[in-house]
Every structure is written in C-alpha cells, then in structure tokens.
N, C-alpha and C positions, 0 to 999 in steps of 0.2 A: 306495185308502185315503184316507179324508178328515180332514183333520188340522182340529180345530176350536178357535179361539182362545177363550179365557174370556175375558168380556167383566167386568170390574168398574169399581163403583160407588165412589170414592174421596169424601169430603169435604174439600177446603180451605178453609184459612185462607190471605189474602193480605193482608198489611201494610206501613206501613213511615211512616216520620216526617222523611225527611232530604228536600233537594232537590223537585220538584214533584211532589206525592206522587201527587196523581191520574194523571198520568203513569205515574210507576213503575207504578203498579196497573195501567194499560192495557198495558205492556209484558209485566208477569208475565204477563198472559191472554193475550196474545197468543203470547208463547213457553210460555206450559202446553197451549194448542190445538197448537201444532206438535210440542212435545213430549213430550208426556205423553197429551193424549185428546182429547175432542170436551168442550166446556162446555154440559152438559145444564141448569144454573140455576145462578143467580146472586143475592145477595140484593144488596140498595141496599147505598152505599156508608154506611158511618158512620165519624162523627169520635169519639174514642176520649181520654180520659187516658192519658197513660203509667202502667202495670203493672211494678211492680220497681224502677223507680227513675224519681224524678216531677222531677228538675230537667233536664227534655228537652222539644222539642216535640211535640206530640200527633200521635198516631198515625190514620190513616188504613186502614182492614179491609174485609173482604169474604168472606162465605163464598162458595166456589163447590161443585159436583156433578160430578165427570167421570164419562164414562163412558172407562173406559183398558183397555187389554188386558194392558200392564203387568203385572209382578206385585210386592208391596207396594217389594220391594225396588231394585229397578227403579224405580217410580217414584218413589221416595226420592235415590236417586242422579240421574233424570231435574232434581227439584227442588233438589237441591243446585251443580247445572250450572247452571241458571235464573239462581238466587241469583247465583254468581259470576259469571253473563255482565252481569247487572245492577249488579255493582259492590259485590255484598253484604262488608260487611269483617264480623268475628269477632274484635273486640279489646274488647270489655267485658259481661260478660252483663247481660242487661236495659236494652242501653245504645240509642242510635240508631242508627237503620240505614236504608238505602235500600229495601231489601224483605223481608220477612221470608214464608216459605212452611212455613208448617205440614199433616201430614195430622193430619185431627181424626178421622175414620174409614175404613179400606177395608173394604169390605163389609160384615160383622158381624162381623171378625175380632178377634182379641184377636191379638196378636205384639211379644212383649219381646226384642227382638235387640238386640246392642248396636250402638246410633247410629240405633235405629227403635222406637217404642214405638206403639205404636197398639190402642184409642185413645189419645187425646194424654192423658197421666198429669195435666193442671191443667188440662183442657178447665170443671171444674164449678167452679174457683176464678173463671175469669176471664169478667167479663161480655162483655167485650171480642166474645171469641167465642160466648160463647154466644145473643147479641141474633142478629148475625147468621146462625147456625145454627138459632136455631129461627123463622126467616122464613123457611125457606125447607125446612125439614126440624120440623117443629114438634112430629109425632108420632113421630121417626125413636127408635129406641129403644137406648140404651146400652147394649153388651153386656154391662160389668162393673156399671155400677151399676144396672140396670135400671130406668131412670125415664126417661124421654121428657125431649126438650128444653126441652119446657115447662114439664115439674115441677124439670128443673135449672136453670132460670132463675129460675123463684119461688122457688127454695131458696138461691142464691147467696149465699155472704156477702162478694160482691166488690160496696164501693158507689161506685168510681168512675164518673164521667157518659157516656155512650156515646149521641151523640147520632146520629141520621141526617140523613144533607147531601147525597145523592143518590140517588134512588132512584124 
C-alpha cells in the first residue's frame, strides 16, 4: 500500500515593525522552510503604514507561496510556534510586534474554526496585503468573494501608502 501525502498550496503574509525588521522577515522564512514547507514565491519586500493603529513604526510584509503537506491546521499551529520562537508578544491588538504570520489562503479552501479563518476575513480591507499578494498571485482567485487579486486591489478602500523597498 502506498500512502500518499497531499501536497498544498498555502499563501502567507509575513510582517512586523519592532527591532530589525528586515531581519525578523529573514528569520520567519527561514523557520517556515523548516517548518512548515518548501517557499515556492516570494513577492519584494514593502514598507507599509501601520493598519489599526498608526502611532507605531511602519511595518515591513511579504507575501510568500508554500508548497506544505501540512494540513490547514497544522500549519496554523506550525505558525503560531514560528511566532513565539521569534519573540512574537500578544499584548495589544493592532499594536507592534516583531513578526506577525498570517495564512491569507490554503488551497481554495474556505475553513471557519475557531483561532483559523481562512481565507483571512480583512485580506480585501487591507492594502498592506493585498499589493503584495497580487505580485505574485495576481490572477489567484478568492473563494468567497470571487474576484481575483487584481480586481481586490483596484477595489480597496484601504488608502494607506504601501511602498516597495526590496524587491
């Protein structure tokens, strides 16, 4: 008998605003290749306003592509391990932080569990993510709201500045 793993396609968000941030962003990737999957794309790095609360320093994001064997929950807890190995604290929401790891899609699933929502429930509020998500996924298409990254990005009504600084 041959037992065959599901291979899935996860999309992240990796950010964060505290300490050197380009750093931390090198760190996450590095612990999401060991624990979580292989980094199939990557989009440039951009510099970001703060979202939710703006008397903080600017954020730093990234979408990336894995390919994980994972499965959604599992790689939720994978990322939540990530987080606290990097120093992530949880004492103000919308606040600063060292890294933050969002899934913004696994495969074309929809899944409301509690402490996993995906896709991510404010993916089309926030430019943040969606600049980088659709560089690198541009035609990839929303389960729930059926409109491609491109048409969620021209339709955004988030107009903070999301600039690219590495890429």
């Amino acid at each position: 008998m041959v037992i065959r793993e599901s291979i899935n396609n996860a999309y992240l968000l990796i950010g964060g605003n505290e300490d050197n941030r380009q750093y931390q962003l090198e760190q996450a990737r590095g612990k999401i290749s060991i624990l979580c999957g292989e980094i199939i794309q990557q989009s440039a790095v951009y510099e970001t306003e703060p979202w939710g609360k703006h008397d903080q320093p600017a954020f730093l994001n990234q979408a990336l592509l894995i390919r994980t064997s994972l499965n959604a929950r599992e790689l939720m807890s994978s990322i939540l391990s990530i987080e606290n190995i990097l120093g992530r604290k949880r004492t103000e929401k919308y606040g600063p932080r060292k890294i933050d790891i969002d899934i913004l899609f696994y495969n074309e699933e929809v899944i409301d569990l509690p402490g996993l929502q995906v896709p991510h429930p404010q993916l089309a509020q926030r430019r943040f993510a969606l600049e980088p998500m659709t560089e690198i996924a541009p035609f990839f298409v929303h389960p729930v709201l059926r409109k491609n990254m491109t048409e969620l990005l021209e339709a955004c009504p988030d107009n903070l500045e999301v600039k690219k600084i590495i890429g």
